[in-house]
N, C-alpha and C positions, 0 to 999 in steps of 0.2 A: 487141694480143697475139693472137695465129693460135691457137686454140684446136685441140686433137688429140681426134681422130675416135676410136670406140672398138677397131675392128681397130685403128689405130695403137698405140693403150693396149695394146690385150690381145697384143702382139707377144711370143713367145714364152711367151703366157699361156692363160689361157683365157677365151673371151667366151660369154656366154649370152643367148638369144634369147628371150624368151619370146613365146607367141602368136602363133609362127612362122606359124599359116594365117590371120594377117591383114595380112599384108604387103601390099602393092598390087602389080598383075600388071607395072606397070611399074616397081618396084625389083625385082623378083625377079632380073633377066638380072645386075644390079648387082651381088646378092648373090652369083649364082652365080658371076659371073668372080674373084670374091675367095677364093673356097674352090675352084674350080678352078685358077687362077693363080697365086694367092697375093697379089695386086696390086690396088690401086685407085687413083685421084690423088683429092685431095681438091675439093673444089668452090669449081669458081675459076681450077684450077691445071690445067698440063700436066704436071707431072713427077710420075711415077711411082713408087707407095712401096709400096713390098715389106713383106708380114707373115705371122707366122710363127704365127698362134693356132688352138690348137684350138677345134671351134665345137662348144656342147651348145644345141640345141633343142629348144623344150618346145608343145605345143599341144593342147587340147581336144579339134579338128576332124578328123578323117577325112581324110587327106591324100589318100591314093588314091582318095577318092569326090572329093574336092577337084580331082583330077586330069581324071576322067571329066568334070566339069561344065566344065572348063576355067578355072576360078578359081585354079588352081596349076599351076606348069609342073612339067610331068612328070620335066624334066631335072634342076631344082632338088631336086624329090620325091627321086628316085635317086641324088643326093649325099649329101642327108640322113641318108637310110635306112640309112647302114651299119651301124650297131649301135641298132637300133630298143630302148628298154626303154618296155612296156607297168607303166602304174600301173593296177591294178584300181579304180575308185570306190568312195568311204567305204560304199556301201551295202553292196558286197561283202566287205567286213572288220569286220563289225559290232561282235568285239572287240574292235578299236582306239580305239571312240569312249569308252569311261570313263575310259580315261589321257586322251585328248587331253581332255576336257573338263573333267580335274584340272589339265591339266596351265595351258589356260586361262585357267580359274579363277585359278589360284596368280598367273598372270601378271598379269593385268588385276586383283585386288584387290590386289598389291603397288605397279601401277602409281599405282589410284585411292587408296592408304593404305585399303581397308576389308579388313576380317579375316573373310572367310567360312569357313568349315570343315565346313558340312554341305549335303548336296545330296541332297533328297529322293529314296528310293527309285522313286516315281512318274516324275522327271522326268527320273530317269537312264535308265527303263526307254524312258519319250517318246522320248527323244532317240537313245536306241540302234534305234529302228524305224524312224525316221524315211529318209526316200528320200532327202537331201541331194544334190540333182539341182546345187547347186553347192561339193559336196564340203568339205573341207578348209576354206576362205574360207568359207562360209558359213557351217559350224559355228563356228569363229571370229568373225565378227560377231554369231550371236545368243547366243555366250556373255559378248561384249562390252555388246551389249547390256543382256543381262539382269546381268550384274555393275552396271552403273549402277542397272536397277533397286530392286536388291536391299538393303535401308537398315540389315537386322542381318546376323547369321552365316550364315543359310539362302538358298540359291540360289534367285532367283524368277525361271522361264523363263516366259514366255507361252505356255503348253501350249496356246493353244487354237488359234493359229495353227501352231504345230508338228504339231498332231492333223490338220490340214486336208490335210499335205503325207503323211504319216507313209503306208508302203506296207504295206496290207490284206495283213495274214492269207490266203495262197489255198490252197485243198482240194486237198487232196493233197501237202501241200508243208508240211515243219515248220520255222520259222523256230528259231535259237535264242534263249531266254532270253536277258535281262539277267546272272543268276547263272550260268549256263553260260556265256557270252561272260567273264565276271570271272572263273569259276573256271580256266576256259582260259589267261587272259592270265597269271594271277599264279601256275599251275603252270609256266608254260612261262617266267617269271621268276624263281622259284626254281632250275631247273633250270639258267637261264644263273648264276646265283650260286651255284649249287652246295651251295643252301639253306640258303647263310648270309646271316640276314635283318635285322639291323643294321649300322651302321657305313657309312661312305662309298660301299661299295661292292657295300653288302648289298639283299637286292631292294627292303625298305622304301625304300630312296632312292630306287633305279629307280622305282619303284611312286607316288614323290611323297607317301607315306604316313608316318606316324610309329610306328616299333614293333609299340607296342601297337595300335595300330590292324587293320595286318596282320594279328598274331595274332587280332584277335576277328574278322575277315574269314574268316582261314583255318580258326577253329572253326566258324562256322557255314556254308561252304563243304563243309567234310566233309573236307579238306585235310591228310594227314599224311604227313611227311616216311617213304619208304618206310625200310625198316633190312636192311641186307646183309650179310649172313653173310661 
């Protein structure tokens, strides 16, 4: 049975690439005449099979420096690039990491059946400084990790290997808070709930939080719904 290539698949679909700058400099030309063309044959064959997908690619690397060094054809680069979207690194969204790191959490104790529910202020504070020089995946493995750790309700991270990577404090430059990163996130979630904060669609759910929880969050946040005349 003749198994089907993924342009084949993704014909009139979409296909995704990831770690587009580790392609090898000889399938590059391959790749380009399918998104220039629209065309490839499969291997084996002479006849020629028309597709119709749009391509999203994703990459780490520096394409343009990729280019200069000649590890990436510049032509391939310039197909690419039509609607470039830049992700800033976990470092520079520091408020994102106490949802993703509830979020988790909730994931990997559901998976392993264990029922965490509280996560040290310390380690939440750790982890929101830390440089995560491999982003997203990384945070995700040592919250995996440390869920296996972890044998009651309290999240145990191995802070001390976290402390070693974590990006120092520099003069003249004021990082934010752990409490200012969560007061940020959970005003500007109220704000999309229109600070209605139970129910399916109330921020407490967005937030992965329960109710009351929020509330005693948002009192000692400083947190009050403004009131408009």
């Amino acid at each position: 049975m003749q198994r089907i290539g993924r342009f084949e698949l993704a014909n009139r679909g979409t296909a995704f690439l990831d770690e587009i700058g580790e392609i090898a400099l000889e399938l590059q030309p391959k790749l380009l005449r399918v998104l220039q063309e629209r065309e490839f044959e499969r291997l084996g064959s002479t006849r020629t099979i028309k597709t119709d997908a749009r391509l999203i690619a994703a990459t780490n690397r520096n394409l343009a420096a990729c280019v200069q060094e000649q590890t990436f054809r510049a032509d391939l680069y310039y197909r690419l690039n039509i609607f470039p979207i830049h992700v800033p690194p976990l470092r520079e969204h520091p408020e994102d990491i106490p949802l993703l790191v509830r979020h988790f959490v909730q994931h990997f104790a559901r998976r392993m059946s264990r029922a965490i529910d509280t996560i040290p202020s310390e380690t939440m504070e750790t982890l929101v400084r830390h440089s995560w020089p491999g982003n997203i995946r990384e945070l995700q493995n040592v919250i995996e990790h440390s869920v296996i750790l972890s044998p009651g309700p309290v999240l145990r991270v191995p802070l001390t290997d976290i402390h070693a990577n974590s990006v120092p404090n520099q003069e003249g430059t004021r990082r934010k808070t752990l409490e200012e990163a969560e007061r940020e996130h959970i005003l500007a979630t109220l704000k999309e709930t229109r600070w209605l904060i139970s129910g399916p669609r109330g921020a407490a759910a967005r937030l992965g939080m329960n109710r009351s929880t929020l509330q005693f969050r948002m009192r000692k946040l400083g947190i009050v719904r403004p009131w408009t005349q």
